[in-house]
C-alpha positions in Angstrom: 26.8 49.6 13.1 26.4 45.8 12.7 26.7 44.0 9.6 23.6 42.2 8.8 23.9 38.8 7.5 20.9 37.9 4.4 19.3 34.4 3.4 19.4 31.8 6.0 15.8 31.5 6.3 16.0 31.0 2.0 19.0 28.5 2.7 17.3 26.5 5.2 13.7 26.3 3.1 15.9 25.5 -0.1 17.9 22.4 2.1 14.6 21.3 3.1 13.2 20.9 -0.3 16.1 19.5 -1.5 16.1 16.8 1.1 13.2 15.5 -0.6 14.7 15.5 -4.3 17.5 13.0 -2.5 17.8 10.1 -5.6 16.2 12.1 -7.8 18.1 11.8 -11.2 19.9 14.9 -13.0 19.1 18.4 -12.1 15.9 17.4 -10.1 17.8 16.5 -7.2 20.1 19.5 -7.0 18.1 22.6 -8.5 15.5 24.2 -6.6 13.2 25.2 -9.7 13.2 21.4 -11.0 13.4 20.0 -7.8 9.9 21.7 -6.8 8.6 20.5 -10.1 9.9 17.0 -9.6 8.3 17.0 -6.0 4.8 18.0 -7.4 4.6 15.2 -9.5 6.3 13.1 -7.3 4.2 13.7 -4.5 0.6 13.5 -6.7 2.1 10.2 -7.6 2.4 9.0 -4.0 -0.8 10.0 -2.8 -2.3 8.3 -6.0 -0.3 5.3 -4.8 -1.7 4.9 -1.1 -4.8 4.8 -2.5 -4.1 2.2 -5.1 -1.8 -0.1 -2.8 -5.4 -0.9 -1.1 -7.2 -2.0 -4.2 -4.0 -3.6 -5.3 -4.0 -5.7 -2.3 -7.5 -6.5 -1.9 -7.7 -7.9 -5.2 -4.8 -10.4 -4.7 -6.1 -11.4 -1.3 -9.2 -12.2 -3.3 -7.4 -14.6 -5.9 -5.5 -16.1 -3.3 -8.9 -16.9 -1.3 -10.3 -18.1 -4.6 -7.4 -20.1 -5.5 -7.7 -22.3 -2.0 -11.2 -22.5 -1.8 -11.5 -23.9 -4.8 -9.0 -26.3 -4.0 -11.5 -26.8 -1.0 -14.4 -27.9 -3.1 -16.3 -24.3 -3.1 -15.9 -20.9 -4.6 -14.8 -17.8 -3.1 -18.4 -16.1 -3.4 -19.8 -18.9 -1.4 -17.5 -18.9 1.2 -17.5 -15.6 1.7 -21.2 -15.9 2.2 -20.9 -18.8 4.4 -18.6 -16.7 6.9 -21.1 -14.1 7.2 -23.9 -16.1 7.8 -21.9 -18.2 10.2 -20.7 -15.0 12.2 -16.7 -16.1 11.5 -15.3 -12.5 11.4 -12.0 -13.0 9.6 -11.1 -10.2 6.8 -9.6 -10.8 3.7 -5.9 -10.0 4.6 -6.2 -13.3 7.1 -8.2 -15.5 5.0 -5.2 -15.0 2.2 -2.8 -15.8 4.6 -4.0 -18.5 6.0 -4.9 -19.9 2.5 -1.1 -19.4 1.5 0.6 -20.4 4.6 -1.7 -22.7 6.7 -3.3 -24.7 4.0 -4.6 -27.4 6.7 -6.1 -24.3 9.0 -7.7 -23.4 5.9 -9.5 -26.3 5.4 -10.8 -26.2 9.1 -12.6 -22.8 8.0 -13.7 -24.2 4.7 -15.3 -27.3 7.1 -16.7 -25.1 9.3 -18.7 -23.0 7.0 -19.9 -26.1 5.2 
C-alpha cells in the first residue's frame, strides 16, 4: 500500500487567501480566520470605492470647469448649455483638462460657444 499524502488542496486555497491579506497589519495578514474577515470588509470597501472614485471625479472636473469659465466671463451652467446646443461633444474629464493645462485652448471653446 501507498501512503496517501492529505491537505494540499486546503494548503493551496489557504496561500491564495492569504495572498490577498499581503500588508495587512497584525494577525489579518497571516491567520486564515482573520484574514477572511479582513478580506470581507476589505473587499465591500473596494467595491464601494469604484463606485465613489466616479462621483469623486466628476465633481472636481466640475469645479475645475467652473473655476475657468468663470475666469472666461460665464458660468459653468451656461457653458455647458452652450456646448450642447452648439453640438461641441467634449465630456467633462477634457473640459477639466484643458481648463487646467491649456488655459488659452480654453478660452477658444469659451469663444466659440459665445
Amino acid at each position: 500500500m501507498t501512503r496517501v499524502k492529505r491537505g494540499t488542496i486546503a494548503h493551496k486555497k489557504r496561500e491564495s487567501l492569504l495572498k490577498y491579506t499581503k500588508g495587512f497589519r497584525w494577525g489579518r495578514k497571516s491567520k486564515e480566520a482573520a484574514a477572511k474577515e479582513a478580506l470581507l470588509h476589505a473587499w465591500e470597501h473596494a467595491f464601494r470605492g469604484r463606485k465613489e472614485r466616479k462621483r469623486v471625479f466628476r465633481q472636481l472636473w466640475n469645479v475645475k470647469i467652473n473655476a475657468a469659465s468663470r475666469a472666461a466671463g460665464t458660468k459653468y451652467s451656461r457653458l455647458i448649455s452652450a456646448l450642447r446646443k452648439h453640438n461641441i461633444k467634449l465630456d467633462r474629464k477634457i473640459l477639466a483638462n484643458l481648463a487646467e493645462f491649456e488655459p488659452k485652448v480654453f478660452e477658444k471653446v469659451v469663444e466659440a460657444v459665445k
